[in-house]
C-alpha positions in Angstrom: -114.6 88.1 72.3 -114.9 91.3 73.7 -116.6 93.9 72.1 -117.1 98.0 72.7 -119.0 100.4 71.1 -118.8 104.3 70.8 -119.9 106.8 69.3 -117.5 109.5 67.9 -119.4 112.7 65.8 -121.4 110.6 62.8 -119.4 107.2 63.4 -119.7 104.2 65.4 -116.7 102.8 66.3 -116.2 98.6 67.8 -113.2 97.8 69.3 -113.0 93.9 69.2 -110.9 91.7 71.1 -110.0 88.2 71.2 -111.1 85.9 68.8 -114.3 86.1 66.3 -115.3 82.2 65.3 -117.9 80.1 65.1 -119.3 80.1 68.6 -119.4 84.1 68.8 -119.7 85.3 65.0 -123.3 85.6 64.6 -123.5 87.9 67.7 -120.5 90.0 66.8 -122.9 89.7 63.2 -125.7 91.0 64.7 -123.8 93.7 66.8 -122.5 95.1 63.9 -125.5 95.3 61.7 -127.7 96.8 64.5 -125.2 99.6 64.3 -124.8 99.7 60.2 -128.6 100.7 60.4 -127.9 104.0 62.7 -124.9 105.6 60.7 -122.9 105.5 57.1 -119.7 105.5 58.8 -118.8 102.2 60.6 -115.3 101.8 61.9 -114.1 98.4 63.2 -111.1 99.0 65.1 -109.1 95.2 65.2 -106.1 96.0 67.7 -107.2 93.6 69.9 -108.2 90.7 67.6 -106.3 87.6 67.8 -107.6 85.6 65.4 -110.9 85.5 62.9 -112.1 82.1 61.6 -114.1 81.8 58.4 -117.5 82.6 60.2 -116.2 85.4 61.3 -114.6 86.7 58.0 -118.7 85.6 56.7 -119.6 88.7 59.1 -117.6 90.8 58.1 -118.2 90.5 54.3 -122.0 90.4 55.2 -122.0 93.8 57.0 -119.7 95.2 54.7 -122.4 94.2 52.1 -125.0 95.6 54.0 -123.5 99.3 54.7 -122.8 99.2 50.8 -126.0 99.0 50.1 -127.0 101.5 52.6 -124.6 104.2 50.7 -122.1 104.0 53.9 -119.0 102.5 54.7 -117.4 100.4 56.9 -113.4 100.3 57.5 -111.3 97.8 59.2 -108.6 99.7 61.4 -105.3 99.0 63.4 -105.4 95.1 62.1 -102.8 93.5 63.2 -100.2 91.3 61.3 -101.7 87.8 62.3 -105.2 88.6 60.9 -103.9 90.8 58.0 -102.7 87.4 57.0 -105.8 85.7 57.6 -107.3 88.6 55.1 -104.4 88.0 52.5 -104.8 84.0 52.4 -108.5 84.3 51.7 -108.5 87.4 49.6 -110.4 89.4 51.6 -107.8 92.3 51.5 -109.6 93.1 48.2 -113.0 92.8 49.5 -112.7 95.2 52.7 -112.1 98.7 53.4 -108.7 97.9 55.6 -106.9 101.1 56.9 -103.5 101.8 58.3 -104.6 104.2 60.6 -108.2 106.1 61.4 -108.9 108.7 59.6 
């Protein structure tokens, strides 16, 4: 897993590659929520993701829960067809904030 950070106006923005699963979720975990607590407006851009096992789909809902409770957001962007399936399968379409496009 590879991931970068920038900042764009009053958003962070990751771009992950690779794959998020057991071996690297809590620090992909912890790099998220480090950045949840400086801004309301997290973006997770998931072009590069391959593939996202269920400790990695853990994250995601945790930080997720975390920026709600904040008053911010977080969205899911450019996700690709193999992991948009992994979403569907497990529900978790209904449960994050997946765009099409950024914006």
């Amino acid at each position: 897993m590879d991931i970068r950070e920038t900042v764009e106006n009053d958003r962070i923005v990751f771009n992950v590659e690779g794959e998020i699963d057991g071996s690297n979720a809590d620090e992909f975990e912890l790099k998220l929520r480090a950045a949840a607590e400086k801004t309301e407006n997290l973006v997770v851009d998931l072009k590069g993701l391959e593939y996202v096992s269920s400790a990695g789909l853990r994250s995601f809902l945790m930080v997720q829960k975390q920026m709600k409770q904040q008053g911010g957001q977080m969205s899911l962007i450019h996700v690709n067809e193999e992991v948009m399936e992994i979403f569907a399968v497990t529900g978790f379409v209904k449960l994050l904030n997946i765009k099409e496009e950024e914006g």
